[in-house]
C-alpha positions as CSV (number, residue, x, y, z in Angstrom):
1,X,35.9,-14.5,1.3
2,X,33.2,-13.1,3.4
3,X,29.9,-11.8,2.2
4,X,29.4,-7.9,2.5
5,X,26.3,-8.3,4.2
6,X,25.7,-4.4,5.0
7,X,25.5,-3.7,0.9
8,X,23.3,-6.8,0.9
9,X,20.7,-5.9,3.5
10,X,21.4,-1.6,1.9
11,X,19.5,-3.5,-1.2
12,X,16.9,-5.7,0.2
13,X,16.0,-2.3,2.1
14,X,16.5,-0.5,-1.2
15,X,14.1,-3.2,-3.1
16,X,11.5,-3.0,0.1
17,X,11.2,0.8,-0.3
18,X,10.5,0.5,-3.8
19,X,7.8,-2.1,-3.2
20,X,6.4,-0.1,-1.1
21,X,6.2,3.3,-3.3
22,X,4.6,1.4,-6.3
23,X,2.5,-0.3,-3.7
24,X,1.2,3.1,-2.0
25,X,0.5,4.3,-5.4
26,X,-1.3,1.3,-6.7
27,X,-3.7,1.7,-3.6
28,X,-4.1,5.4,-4.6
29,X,-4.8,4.9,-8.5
30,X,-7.6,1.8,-7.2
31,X,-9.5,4.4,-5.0
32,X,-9.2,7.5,-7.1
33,X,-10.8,5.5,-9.7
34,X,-13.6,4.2,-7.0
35,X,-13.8,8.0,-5.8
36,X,-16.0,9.1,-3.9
37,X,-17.5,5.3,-3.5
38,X,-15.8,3.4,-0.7
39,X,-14.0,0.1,-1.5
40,X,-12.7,-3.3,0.0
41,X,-9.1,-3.4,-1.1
42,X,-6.6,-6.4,-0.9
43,X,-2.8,-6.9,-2.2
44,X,-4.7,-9.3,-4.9
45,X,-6.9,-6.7,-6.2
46,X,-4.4,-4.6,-6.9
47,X,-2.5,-7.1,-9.0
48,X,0.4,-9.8,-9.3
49,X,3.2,-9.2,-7.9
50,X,2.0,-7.4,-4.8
51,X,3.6,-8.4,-1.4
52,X,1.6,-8.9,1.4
53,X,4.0,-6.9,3.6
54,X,4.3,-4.2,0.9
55,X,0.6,-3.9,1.0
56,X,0.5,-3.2,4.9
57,X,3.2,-1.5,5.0
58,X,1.6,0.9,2.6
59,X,-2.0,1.1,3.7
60,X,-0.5,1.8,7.3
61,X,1.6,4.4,5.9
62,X,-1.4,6.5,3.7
63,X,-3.3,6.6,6.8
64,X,-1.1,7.9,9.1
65,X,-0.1,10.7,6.2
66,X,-3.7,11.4,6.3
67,X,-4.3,10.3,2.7
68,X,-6.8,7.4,2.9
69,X,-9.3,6.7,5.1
70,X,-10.5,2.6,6.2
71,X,-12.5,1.1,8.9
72,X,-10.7,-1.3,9.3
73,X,-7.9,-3.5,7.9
74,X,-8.1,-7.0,8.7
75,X,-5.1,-9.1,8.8
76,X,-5.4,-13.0,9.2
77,X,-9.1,-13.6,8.4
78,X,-8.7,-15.0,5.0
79,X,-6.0,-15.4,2.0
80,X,-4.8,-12.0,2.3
81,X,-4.9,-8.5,4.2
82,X,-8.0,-6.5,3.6
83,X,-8.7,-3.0,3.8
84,X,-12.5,-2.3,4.7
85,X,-14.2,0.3,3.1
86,X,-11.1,2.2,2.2
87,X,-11.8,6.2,0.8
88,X,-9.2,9.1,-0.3
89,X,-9.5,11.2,2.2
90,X,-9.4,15.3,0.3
91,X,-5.6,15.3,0.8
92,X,-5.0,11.9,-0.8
93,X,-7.4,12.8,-3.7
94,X,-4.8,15.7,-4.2
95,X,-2.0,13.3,-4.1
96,X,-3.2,11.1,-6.3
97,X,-4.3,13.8,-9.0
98,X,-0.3,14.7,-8.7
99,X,1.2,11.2,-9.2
């Protein structure tokens, strides 16, 4: 019997997406609460059970929508991913007041 490995990879891209949503709005909750302050933002400061990937994926994502702002996200400089004085940007402050 051979695996169905197209279903299987439709699911692991299935169970990345969602990551990523509850990820992206995790990072939005954290810095509407912090609003208007800036923030240093990891994957661990948003809570167990949030992937490292997940977490880039998603910061990458919000900026490039326009809905956060960051100086700079450093990657390999300690336990985890950081975002640098991450801020909603007026459209993200929108999105997050939606969600």
């Amino acid at each position: 019997m051979v695996p169905d490995l197209v279903s299987g990879a439709a699911a692991m891209d299935s169970d990345r997406q969602d990551g990523i949503g509850g990820t992206r709005a995790a990072i939005l909750h954290h810095l509407r609460r912090d609003w208007p302050d800036s923030v240093d933002l990891s994957a661990r400061a948003l809570g167990v059970g949030v992937a490292t990937d997940d977490f880039l994926a998603a910061a990458v994502t919000l900026q490039d929508e326009g809905l956060i702002m960051y100086e700079a996200l450093l990657v390999g400089t300690g336990p985890a991913p950081l975002l640098m004085a991450a801020v909603l940007t007026r459209k993200g402050q929108e999105a997050a007041t939606a969600s």
